[in-house]
C-alpha positions in Angstrom: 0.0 0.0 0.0 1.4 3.1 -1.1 -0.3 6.3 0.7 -0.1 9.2 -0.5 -2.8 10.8 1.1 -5.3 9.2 -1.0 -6.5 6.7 0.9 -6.8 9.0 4.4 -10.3 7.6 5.3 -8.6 3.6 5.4 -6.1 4.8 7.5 -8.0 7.0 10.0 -9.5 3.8 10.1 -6.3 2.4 11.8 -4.4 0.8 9.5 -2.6 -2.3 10.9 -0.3 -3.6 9.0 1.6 -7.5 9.2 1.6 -10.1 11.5 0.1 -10.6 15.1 4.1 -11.6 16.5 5.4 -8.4 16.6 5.9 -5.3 18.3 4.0 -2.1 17.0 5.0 0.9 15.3 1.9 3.2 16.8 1.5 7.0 15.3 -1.2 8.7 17.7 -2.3 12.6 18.5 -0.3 13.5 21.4 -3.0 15.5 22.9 -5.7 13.0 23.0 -4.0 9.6 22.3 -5.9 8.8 19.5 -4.2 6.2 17.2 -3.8 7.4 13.3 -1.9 4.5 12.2 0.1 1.2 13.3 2.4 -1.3 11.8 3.6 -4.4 12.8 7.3 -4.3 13.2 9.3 -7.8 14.0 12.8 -7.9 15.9 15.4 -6.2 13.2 12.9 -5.1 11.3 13.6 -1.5 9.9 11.4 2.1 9.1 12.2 5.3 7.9 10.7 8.6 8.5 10.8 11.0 5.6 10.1 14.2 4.3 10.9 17.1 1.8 13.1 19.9 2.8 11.0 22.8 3.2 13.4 25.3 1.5 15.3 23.0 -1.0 12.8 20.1 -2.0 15.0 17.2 -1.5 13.6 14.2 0.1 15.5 13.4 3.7 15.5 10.3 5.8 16.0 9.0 9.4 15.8 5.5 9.7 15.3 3.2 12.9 15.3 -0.3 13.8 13.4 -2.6 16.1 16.0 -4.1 18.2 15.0 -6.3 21.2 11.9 -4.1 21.4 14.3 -1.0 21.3 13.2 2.2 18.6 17.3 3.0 17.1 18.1 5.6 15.0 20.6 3.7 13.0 21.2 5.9 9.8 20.3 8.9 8.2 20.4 10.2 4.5 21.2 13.8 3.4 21.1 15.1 0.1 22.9 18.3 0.7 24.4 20.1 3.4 21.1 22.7 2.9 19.9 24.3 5.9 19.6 22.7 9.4 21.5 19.1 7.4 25.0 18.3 8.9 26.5 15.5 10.5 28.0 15.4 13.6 31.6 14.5 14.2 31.1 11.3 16.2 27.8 10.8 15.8 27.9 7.7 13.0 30.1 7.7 10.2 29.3 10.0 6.7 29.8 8.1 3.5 29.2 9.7 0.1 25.6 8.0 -1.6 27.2 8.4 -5.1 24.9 11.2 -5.6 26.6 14.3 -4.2 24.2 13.7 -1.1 25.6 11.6 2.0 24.6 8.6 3.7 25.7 9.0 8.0 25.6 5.6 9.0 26.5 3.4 12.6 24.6 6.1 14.6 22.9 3.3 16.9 20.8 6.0 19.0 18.6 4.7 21.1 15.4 6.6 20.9 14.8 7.6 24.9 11.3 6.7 26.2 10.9 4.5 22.8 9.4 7.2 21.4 8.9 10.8 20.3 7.0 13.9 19.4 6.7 15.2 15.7 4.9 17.9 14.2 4.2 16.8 10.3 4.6 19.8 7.9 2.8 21.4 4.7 1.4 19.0 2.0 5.1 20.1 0.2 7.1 18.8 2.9 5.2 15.6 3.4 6.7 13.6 6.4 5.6 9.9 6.3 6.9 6.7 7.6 8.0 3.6 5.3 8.6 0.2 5.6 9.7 -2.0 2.8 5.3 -2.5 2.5 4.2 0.3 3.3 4.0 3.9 3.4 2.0 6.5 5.5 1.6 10.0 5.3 1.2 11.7 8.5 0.9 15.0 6.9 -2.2 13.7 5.2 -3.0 12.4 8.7 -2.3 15.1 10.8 -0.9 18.1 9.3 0.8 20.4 11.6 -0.6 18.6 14.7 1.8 17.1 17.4 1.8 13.6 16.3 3.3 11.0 18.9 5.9 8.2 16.9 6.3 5.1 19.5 7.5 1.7 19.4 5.2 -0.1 21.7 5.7 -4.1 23.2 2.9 -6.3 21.4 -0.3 -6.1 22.0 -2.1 -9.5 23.6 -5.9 -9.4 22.9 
């Protein structure tokens, strides 16, 4: 499923995504709690939160592992070094992508609390998260509201 913001209504729905075994991915309204999305996320398995850059257009990424239940920021990619894009001398390693852009990988950052606050931009910058399935735009979901990102431990019915 690739979401775009056309299919919003499915996905204020809930959308939950792969097997029962595995710990979720949960996007929710930090006010109120209430869950936009999920995805099922098994040990090692890998997401990426992206978006445009709101003054040059490029598309970023930060992407995260599950590991042992853990949310890690494990790499990052960089087109440019455009504003408020740097890496940070020991923080990872920077490697060229080949495409005048830059890859910093090895960061292994636990996220603290297993989770965080974002605020999704304009329909231009378009923050969403993907997984090799799927992808969800939380601008489409939630523009400009404080959207919580957690990694929670599976749910037992």
């Amino acid at each position: 499923m690739k979401n775009r913001g056309g299919r919003l209504a499915a996905l204020l729905l809930c959308a939950s995504v792969g097997s029962a075994s595995a710990d979720q991915l949960v996007m929710s309204l930090a006010e109120t709690g209430d869950v936009l999305a999920s995805l099922s996320l098994a040990q090692g398995a890998g997401w990426c939160v992206l978006w445009n850059h709101s003054v040059q257009g490029f598309e970023v990424e930060d992407c995260y592992e599950n590991r042992g239940g853990r949310m890690v920021l494990v790499r990052s990619h960089l087109p440019d070094f455009a504003a408020g894009l740097d890496h940070i001398p020991g923080r990872g390693r920077q490697i060229s992508d080949g495409m005048g852009g830059y890859w910093i990988e090895d960061i292994n950052e636990p996220v603290p609390g297993n989770a965080y606050i974002l605020r999704p931009g304009r329909p231009a910058v378009n923050h969403r998260i993907r997984t090799d399935a799927d992808e969800i735009s939380l601008t489409a979901l939630a523009e400009h509201a404080r959207v919580r990102i957690a990694l929670e431990p599976e749910r037992t019915p």
